[in-house]
N, C-alpha and C positions, 0 to 999 in steps of 0.2 A: 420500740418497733411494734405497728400495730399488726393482729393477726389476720394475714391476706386468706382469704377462698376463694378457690377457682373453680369452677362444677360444672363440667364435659357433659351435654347435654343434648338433645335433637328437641327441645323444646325451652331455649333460655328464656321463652318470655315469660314463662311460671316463676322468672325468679327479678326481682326480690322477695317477690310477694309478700308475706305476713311478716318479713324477714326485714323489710321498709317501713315498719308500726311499733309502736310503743316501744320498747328499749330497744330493742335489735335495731331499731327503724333508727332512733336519736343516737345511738353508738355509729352507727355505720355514716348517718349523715358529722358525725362529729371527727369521722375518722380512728375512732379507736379499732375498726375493722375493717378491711374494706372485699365487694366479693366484683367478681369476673364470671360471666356466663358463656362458656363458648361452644357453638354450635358445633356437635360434629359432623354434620352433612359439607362444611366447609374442606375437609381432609378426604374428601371420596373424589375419586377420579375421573368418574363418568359422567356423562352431560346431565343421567339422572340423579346421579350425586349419591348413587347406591352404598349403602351401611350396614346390609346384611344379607344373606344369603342362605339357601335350605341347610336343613343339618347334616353333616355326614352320618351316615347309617342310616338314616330316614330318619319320619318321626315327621309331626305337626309341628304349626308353626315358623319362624325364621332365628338362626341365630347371627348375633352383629360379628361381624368379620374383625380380626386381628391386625389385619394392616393399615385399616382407616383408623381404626380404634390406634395403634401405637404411635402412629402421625400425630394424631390429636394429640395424646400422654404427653409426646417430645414437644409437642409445644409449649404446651401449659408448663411443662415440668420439663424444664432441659436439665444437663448433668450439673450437678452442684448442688438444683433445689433440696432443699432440706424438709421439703412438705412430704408428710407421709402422705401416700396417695390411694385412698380409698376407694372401693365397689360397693356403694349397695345393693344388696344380693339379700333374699332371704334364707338362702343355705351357709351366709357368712354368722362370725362369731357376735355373739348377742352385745350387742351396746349397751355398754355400763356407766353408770355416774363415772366409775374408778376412770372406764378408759375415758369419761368426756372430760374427765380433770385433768389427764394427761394432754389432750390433744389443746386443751384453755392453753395449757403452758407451753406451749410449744406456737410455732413461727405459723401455722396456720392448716391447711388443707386441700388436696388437689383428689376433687371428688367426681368418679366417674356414674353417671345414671345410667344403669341396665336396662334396657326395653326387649319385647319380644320374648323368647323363651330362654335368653342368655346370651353371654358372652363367648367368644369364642376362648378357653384353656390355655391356647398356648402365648396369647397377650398379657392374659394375669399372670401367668409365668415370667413369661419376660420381661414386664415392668413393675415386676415383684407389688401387685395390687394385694390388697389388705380387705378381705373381704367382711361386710360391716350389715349385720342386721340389727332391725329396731322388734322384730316380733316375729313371733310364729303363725306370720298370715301372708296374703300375696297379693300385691298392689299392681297398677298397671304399667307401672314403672317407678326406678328409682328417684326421681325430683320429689313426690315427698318424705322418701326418706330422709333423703337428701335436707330438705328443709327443718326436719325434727332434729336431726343430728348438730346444724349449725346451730339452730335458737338453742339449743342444751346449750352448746359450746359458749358460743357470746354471751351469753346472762350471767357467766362464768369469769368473763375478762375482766381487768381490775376497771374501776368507776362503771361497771353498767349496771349493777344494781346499788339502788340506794345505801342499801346499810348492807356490808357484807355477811354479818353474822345470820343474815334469814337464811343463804343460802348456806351454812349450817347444820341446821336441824330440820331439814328437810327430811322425806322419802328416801333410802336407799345411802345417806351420806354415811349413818353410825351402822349399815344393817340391817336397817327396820324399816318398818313403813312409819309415817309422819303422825303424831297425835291429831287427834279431833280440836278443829279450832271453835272459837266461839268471839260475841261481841255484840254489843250495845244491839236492841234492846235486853231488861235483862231475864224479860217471860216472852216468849215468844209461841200463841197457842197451849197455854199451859205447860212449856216447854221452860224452864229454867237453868240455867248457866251453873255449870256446876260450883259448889259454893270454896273447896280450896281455891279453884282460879280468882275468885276476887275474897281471898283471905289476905295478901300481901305476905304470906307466909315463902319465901320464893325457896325453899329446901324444901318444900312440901308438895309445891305447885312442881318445879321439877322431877319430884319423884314420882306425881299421881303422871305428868305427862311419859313418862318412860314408861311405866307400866300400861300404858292406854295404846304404848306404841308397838310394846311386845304382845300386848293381847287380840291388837288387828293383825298384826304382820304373822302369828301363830293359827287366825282365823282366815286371814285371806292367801299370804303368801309365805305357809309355813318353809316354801324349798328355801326360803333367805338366810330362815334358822339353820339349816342343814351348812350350809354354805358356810355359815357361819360359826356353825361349834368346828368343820373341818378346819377353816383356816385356822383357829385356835389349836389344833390339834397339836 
């Protein structure tokens, strides 16, 4: 069964985008994925095809209405689907390797894009929405989160990357950030390849690379380690 997405959107034409190039692109035209972009101006009622409205209590901006928005959900997702159905939101829970390895294994995604200043509360309620950020920044809406979150997931399916052990020792799989790579040339600017990596010594090469990986991930993103002695806790 390959892993279906479906991404509720007021702008589908953003999508395949990057999402139609080099692996993502060759998996999807091969089938091992396949995605659906549906417009939700098509679920609004009115001649203008309205999908949001001012806030209650005041306040700038518009927020998307809950009844167009749950029209849309039942479509995409009627009862049975088994897709978890995500919001990206930047006040949702931070997107992890962990959760994007869960979502690989599982039957796919039914992703909703936020615009405006939100969604209306009482639709993520009721169609029990999973709310999903990629950072602590704020985009003009959610398509390309939306698109970050699928290329994680698909480079993840089985046959879409080459050799699966790269995706491995990556960034963030053991805890860590990823070691410093290197490759032909072997001076580059007086620059030289560190000399274990071309020892052949590979118990040595894999030690200097653990250590190189705990020494960035303590210099750039010590909170991994915290994270990290806790879950050992």
């Amino acid at each position: 069964m390959s892993f279906s997405a479906c991404v509720l959107t007021l702008y589908p034409e953003m999508f395949p985008g990057a999402l139609g190039l080099s692996l993502a692109g060759r998996a999807l035209e091969a089938g091992t994925w396949s995605l659906e972009a549906i417009q939700i101006r098509d679920f609004a009622t009115d001649r203008h095809r309205t999908v949001d409205d001012t806030p209650a209590g005041g306040g700038a901006g518009m927020v998307m209405r809950a009844d167009v928005l749950a029209k849309a959900i039942d479509h995409a997702s009627p009862e049975g689907d088994a897709r978890p159905r995500l919001l990206m939101s930047p006040r949702g829970k931070p997107l992890t390797q962990a959760r994007v390895r869960e979502l690989a294994a599982g039957p796919g995604a039914v992703i909703l894009c936020g615009r405006f200043e939100g969604v209306d509360q009482r639709v993520i309620d009721a169609r029990g929405l999973e709310e999903v950020s990629i950072g602590d920044f704020i985009l003009s809406g959610g398509e390309p989160a939306a698109l970050v979150l699928l290329d994680a997931v698909v480079r993840l399916l089985p046959g879409v990357m080459g050799n699966a052990v790269s995706g491995e020792e990556e960034s963030f799989e053991n805890g860590l950030l990823e070691h410093p790579h290197y490759t032909r040339p072997q001076e580059f600017e007086g620059r030289v390849i560190p000399e274990v990596l071309i020892s052949g010594n590979h118990k040595k090469i894999a030690a200097w690379r653990r250590a190189e990986s705990e020494k960035l991930t303590k210099e750039r993103r010590p909170d991994l380690l915290e994270i990290g002695k806790a879950n050992n806790a």
